[in-house]
C-alpha positions as CSV (number, residue, x, y, z in Angstrom):
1,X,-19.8,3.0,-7.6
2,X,-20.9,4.3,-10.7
3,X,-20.5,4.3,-14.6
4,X,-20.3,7.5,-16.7
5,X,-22.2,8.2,-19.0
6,X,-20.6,10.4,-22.0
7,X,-23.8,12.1,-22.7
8,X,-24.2,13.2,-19.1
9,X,-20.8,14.9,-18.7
10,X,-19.8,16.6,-22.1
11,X,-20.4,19.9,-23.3
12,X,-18.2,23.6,-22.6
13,X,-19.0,25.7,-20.7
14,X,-19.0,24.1,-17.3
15,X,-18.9,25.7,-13.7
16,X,-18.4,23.1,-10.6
17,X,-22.2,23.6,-9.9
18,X,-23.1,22.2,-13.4
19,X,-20.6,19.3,-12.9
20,X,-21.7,18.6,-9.3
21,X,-25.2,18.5,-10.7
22,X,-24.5,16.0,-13.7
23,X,-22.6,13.5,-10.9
24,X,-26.0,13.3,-8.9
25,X,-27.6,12.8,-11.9
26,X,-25.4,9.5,-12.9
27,X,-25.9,8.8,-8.9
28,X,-29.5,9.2,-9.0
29,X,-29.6,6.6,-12.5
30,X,-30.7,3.0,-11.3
31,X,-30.3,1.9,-15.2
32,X,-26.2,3.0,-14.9
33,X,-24.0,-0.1,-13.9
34,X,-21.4,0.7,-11.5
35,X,-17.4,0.8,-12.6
36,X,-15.8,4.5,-10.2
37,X,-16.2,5.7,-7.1
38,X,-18.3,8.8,-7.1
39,X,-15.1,10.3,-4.4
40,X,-13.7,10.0,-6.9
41,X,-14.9,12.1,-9.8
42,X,-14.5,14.9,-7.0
43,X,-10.9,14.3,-6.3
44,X,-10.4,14.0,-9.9
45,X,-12.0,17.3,-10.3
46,X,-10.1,19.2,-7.6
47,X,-7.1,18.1,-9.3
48,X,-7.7,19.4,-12.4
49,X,-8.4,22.1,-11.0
50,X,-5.6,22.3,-8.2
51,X,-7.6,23.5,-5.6
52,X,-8.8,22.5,-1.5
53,X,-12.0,20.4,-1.1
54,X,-13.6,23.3,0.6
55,X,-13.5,24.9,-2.9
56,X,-16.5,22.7,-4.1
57,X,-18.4,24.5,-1.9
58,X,-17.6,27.3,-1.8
59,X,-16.7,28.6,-5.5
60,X,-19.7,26.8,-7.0
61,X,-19.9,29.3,-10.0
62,X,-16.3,28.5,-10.9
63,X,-16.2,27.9,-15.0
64,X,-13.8,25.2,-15.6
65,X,-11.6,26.4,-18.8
66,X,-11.6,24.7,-21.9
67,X,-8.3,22.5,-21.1
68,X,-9.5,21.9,-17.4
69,X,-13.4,20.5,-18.6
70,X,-11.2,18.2,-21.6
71,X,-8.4,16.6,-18.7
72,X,-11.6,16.2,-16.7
73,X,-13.6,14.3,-19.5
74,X,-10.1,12.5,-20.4
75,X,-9.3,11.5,-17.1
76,X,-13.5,10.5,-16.3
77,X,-13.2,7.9,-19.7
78,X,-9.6,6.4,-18.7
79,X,-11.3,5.9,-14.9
80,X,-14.0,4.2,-16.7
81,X,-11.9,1.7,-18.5
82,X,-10.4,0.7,-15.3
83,X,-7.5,3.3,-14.7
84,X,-7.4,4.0,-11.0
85,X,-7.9,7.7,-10.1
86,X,-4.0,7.2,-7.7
87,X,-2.7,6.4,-11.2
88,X,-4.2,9.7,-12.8
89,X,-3.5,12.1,-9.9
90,X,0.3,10.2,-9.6
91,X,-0.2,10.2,-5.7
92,X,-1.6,8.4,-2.7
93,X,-2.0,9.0,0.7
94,X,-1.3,6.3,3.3
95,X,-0.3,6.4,7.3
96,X,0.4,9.9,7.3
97,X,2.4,10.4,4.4
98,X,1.8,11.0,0.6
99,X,3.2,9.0,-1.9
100,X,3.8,9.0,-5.3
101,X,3.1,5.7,-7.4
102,X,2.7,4.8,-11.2
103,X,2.0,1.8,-13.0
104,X,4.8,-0.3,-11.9
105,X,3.6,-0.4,-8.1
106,X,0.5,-1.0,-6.2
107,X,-1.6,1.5,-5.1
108,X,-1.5,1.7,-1.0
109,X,-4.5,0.6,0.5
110,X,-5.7,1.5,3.9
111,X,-6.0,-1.9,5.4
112,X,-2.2,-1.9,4.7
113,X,-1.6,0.6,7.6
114,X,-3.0,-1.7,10.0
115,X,0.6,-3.7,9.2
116,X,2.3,-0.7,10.3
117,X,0.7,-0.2,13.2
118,X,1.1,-3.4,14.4
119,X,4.6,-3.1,13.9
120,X,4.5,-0.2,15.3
121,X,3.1,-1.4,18.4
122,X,5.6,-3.9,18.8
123,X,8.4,-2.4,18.4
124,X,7.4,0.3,21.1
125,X,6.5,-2.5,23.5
126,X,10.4,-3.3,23.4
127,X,12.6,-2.3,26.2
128,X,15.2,0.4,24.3
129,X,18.6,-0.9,24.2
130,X,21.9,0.0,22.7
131,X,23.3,0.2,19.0
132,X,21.3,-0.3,15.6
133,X,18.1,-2.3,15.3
134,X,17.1,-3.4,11.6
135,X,13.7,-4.0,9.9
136,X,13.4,-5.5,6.6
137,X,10.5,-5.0,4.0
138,X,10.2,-7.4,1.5
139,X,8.3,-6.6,-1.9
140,X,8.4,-3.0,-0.6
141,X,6.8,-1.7,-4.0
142,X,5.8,1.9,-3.6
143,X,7.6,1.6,-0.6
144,X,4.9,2.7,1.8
145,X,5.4,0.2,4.5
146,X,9.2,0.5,4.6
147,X,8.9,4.7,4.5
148,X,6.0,4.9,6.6
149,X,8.1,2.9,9.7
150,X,11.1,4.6,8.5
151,X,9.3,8.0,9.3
152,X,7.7,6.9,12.2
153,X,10.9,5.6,14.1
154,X,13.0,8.5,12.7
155,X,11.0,10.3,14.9
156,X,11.0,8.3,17.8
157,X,14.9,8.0,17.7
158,X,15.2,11.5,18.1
159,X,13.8,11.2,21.8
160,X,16.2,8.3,22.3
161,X,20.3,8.3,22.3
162,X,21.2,5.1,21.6
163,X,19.2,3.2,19.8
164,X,18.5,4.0,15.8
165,X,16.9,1.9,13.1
166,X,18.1,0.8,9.9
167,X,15.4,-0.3,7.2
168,X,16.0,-2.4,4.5
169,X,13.4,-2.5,1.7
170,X,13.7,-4.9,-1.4
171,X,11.6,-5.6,-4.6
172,X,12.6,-7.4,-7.7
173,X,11.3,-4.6,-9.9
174,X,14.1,-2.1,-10.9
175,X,11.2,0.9,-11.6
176,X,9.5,0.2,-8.1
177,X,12.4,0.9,-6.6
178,X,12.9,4.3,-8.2
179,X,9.7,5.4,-6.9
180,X,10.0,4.3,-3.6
181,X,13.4,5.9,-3.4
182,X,11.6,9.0,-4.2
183,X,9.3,8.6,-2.2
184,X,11.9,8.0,1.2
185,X,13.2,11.3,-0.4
186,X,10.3,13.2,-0.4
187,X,9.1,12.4,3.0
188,X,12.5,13.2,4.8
189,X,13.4,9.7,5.2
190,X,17.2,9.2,5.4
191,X,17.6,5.6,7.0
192,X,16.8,3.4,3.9
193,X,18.8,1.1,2.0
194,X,17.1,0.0,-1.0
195,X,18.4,-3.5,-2.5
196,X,17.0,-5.0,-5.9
197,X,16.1,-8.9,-5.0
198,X,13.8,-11.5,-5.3
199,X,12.9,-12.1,-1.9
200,X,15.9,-12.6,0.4
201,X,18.3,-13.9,-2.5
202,X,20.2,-10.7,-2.3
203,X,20.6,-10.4,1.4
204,X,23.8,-11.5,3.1
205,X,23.1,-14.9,5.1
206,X,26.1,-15.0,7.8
207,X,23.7,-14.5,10.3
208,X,20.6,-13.3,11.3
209,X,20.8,-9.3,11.1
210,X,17.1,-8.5,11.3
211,X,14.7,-7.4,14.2
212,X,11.8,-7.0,12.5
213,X,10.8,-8.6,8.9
214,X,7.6,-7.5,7.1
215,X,5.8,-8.0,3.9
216,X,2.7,-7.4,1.7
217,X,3.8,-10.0,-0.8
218,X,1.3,-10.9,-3.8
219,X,-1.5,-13.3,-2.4
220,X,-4.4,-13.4,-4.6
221,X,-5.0,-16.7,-6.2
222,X,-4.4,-16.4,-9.7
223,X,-7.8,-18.2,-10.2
224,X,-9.9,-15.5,-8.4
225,X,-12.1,-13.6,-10.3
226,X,-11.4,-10.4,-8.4
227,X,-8.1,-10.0,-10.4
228,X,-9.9,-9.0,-13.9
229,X,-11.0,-6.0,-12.3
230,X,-7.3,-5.3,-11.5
231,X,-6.0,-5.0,-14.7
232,X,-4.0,-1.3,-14.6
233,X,-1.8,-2.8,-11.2
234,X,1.3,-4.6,-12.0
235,X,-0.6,-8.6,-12.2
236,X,3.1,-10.0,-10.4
237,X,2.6,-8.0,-7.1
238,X,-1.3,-9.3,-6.7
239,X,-1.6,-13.0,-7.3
240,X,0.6,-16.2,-6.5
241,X,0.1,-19.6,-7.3
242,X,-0.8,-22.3,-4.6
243,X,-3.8,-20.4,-4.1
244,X,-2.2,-17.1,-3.1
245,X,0.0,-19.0,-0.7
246,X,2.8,-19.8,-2.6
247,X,5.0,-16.3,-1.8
248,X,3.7,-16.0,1.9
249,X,4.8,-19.7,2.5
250,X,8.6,-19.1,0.8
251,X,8.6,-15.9,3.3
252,X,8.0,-17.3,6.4
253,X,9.9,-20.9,6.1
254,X,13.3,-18.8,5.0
255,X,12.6,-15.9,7.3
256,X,14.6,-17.3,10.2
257,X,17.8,-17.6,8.9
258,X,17.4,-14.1,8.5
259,X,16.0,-13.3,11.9
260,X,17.4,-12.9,14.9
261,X,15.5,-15.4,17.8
262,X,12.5,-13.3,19.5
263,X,12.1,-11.2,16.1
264,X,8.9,-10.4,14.7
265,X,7.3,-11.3,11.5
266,X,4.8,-9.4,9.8
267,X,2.4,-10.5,6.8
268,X,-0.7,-9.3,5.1
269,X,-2.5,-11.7,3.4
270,X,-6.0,-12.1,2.2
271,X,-9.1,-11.9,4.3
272,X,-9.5,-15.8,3.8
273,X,-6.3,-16.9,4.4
274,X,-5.6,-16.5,8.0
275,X,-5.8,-20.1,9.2
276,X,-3.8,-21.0,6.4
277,X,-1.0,-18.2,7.2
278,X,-1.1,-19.2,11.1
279,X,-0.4,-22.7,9.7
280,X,2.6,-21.8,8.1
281,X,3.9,-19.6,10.4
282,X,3.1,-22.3,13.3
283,X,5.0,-25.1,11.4
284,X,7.8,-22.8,10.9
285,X,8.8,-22.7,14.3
286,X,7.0,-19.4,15.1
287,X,5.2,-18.9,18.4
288,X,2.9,-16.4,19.6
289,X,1.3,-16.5,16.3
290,X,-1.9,-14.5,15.8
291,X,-4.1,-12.8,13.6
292,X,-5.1,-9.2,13.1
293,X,-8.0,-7.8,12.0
294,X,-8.4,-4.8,9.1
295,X,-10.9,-1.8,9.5
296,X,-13.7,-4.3,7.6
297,X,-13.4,-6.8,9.9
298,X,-11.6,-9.1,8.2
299,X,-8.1,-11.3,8.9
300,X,-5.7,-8.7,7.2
301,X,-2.4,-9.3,8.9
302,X,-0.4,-12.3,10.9
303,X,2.2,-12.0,13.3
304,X,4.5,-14.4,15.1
305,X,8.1,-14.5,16.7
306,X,10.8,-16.6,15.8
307,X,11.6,-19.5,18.3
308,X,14.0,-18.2,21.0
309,X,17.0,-20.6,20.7
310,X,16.2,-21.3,17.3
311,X,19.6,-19.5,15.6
């Protein structure tokens, strides 16, 4: 991590070799504070410039025009101030898709895909069976969870006849929908249905018509400290009261009215909070509860089933 300094990164004209050299330079500082990512001063850069990594290396003597150096300095002074580089560049990648996201959703992190895979997993693990199976993703945001297991059994049902998947994503945010809708369009994902909602309030409750429920809800405490540095992301998909628990614990007690016996449920929650998440899921009537771990090393995700019998 690192801070720029204005003095290190102005003046025109510029080639990628002179820019390359002034990041060492704030690397090599011990008296800069840190605030960006050095990665990301080069991905900023190869955006400006609209060109493949490989270019850095290779075109070293490229001069950066006047309007390309300014974006660059622009876009190196909003980073600073705490704008995420995903929120300059309008994209992320995540799984193995791109996505596009703005202001009103989160930003996709990779420990995120370690949900997906578990789901993933699961899901495969199944024997195949007749007619429509249906997932549900609640606070779906960019919509990276719900898209990326859209994609991923789009493509499996094409090796199977009978059995397709229906994915229902919800968020309470009208604009986060919009982008996620784009970005199931985008990616070639027809088998969406995208419902405004807080939670499950605007789901049918006849009877439990869900398979497979998931969610990244917010679960920060709204104490922590952390959440200052998190200031561009939208505050109401990040923290919850009750110590971050207060979303994850509404989830999981109405989840089975919702889903059907033997159906799994998928959270991410904090890397402190899995005793507490097994806890509620345990006392919920869930069973084969456990705890995944993310690429850190750290509780990440928590799984259970609902109680065969139960609906």
């Amino acid at each position: 991590m690192t801070k720029i300094r204005a003095d290190m990164m102005t003046g025109t004209p510029k080639t990628i070799k002179q820019i390359k050299q002034d990041i060492q330079k704030i690397a090599n500082d011990d008296t800069v504070n840190g605030s960006v990512p050095l990665f990301w001063l080069s991905d900023w850069l190869l955006h400006v410039i609209d060109k493949p990594a490989i270019f850095l290396i290779t075109d070293e003597n490229y001069q950066l025009t006047e309007d390309e150096l300014s974006r660059f300095n622009v876009g190196l002074h909003k980073m600073q101030h705490g704008t995420p580089l995903a929120y300059l560049t309008g994209q992320q990648a995540f799984w193995s898709l791109d996505f596009k996201v703005n202001e009103h959703t989160l930003i996709p992190r990779p420990d995120t895909e370690v949900l997906v895979e578990q789901t993933l997993n699961w899901i495969k693990s199944q024997p195949s069976s007749d007619g429509q199976k249906r997932l549900l993703d609640l606070g779906t945001g960019s919509g990276c969870i719900a898209v990326s297991l859209a994609y991923e059994l789009q493509q499996e049902s094409m090796s199977k006849t009978a059995e397709r998947w229906q994915v229902v994503a919800v968020d309470l945010s009208a604009e986060a929908l919009k982008v996620a809708e784009y970005n199931a369009a985008i990616n070639g994902v027809a088998d969406i249905h995208f419902i405004q909602s807080s939670w499950y309030d605007g789901l049918a409750v006849e009877e439990p018509s869900f398979d497979v429920i998931v969610s990244n809800p917010p679960y920060i405490d709204e104490s922590d400290e952390h959440l200052a540095r998190l200031t561009a992301e939208p505050i109401s998909a990040l923290s919850a009261p009750n110590h971050g628990l207060a979303d994850i614990e509404y989830i999981v007690q109405q989840a089975p009215s919702y889903l059907h016996a033997g159906g799994l449920l998928v959270i991410e929650h904090g890397f402190a909070q899995g005793i507490a998440v097994r806890q509620v899921l345990t006392e919920s009537g869930f069973t084969e509860v456990r705890t995944v771990k993310d690429f850190g090393g750290n509780d990440r995700v928590t799984l259970g089933h609902n109680r065969l019998g139960q609906n």
